[in-house]
N, C-alpha and C positions, 0 to 999 in steps of 0.2 A: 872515796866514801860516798855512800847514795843517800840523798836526802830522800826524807818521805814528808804525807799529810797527815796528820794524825785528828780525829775529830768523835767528839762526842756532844753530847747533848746533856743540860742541868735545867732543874726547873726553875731555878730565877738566871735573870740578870748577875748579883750580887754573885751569885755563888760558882758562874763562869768566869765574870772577873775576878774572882778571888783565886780559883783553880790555876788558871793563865798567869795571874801575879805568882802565884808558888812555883811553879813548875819551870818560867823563865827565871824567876831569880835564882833555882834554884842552876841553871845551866842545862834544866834537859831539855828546853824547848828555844828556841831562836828568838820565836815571835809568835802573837795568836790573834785572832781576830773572834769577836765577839758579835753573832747575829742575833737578831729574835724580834720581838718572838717569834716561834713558827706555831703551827696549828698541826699538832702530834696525834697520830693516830695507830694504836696497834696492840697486837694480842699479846696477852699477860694472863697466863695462869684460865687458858680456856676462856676469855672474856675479851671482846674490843673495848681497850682504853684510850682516851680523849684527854688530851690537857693541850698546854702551852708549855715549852721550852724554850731553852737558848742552846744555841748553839757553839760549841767553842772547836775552833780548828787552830791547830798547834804544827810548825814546821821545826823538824829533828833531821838528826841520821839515824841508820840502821844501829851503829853503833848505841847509841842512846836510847832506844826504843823499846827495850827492856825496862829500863830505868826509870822513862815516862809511863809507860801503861803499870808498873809498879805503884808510882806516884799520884796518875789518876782515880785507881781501883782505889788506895787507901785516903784517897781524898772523898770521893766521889760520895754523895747521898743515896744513890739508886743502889738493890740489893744487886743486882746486873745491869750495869752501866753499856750504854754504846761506846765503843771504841772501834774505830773503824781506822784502816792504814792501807796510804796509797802510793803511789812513788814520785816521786815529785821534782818535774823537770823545767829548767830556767837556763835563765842566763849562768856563765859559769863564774861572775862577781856576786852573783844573787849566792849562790849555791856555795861557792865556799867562803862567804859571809856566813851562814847557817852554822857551815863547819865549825868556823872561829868560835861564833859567839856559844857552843855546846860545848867547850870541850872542856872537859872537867877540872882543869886548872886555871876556867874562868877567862 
């Protein structure tokens, strides 16, 4: 099974941790880490847009990964949220750690 990164961006704090608290407890995600703020810059609708963010990065598998960007999307505050997915390579205790802790019977 292939672990990925999975990682988007929320405009508080509050509401990356709140995403990451959902989406591990619910079992789609392993684990997540929470950055910020960063200084966000980019085009929206023909105009350069400026804020602050946070950043949330989530480790899954392919298996699950439907089920998180499901979970994000109807979480998510933005009308088009960043999700962004990478493939995600470790140790092989690290990696089927991930496995265990996503798999849908908890």
């Amino acid at each position: 099974m292939a672990c990925v990164l999975v990682a988007t961006t929320l405009p508080t704090r509050e509401a990356a941790v709140a995403l990451a608290d959902a989406v591990i407890g619910g079992h789609l995600a392993a684990c997540g880490q929470v950055s910020g703020p960063l200084a966000s810059v980019w085009c929206w609708r023909g105009a350069v847009e400026r804020g602050e963010e946070w950043r949330c990065e989530l480790k899954t598998t392919r298996d699950r990964l439907a089920a998180l960007e499901a979970a994000i999307t109807a979480r998510h505050p933005y009308e088009l949220p960043e999700l962004t997915v990478a493939p995600l390579a470790g140790s092989e205790r690290y990696l089927a750690w991930i496995e265990e802790a996503v798999r849908a019977d908890g």
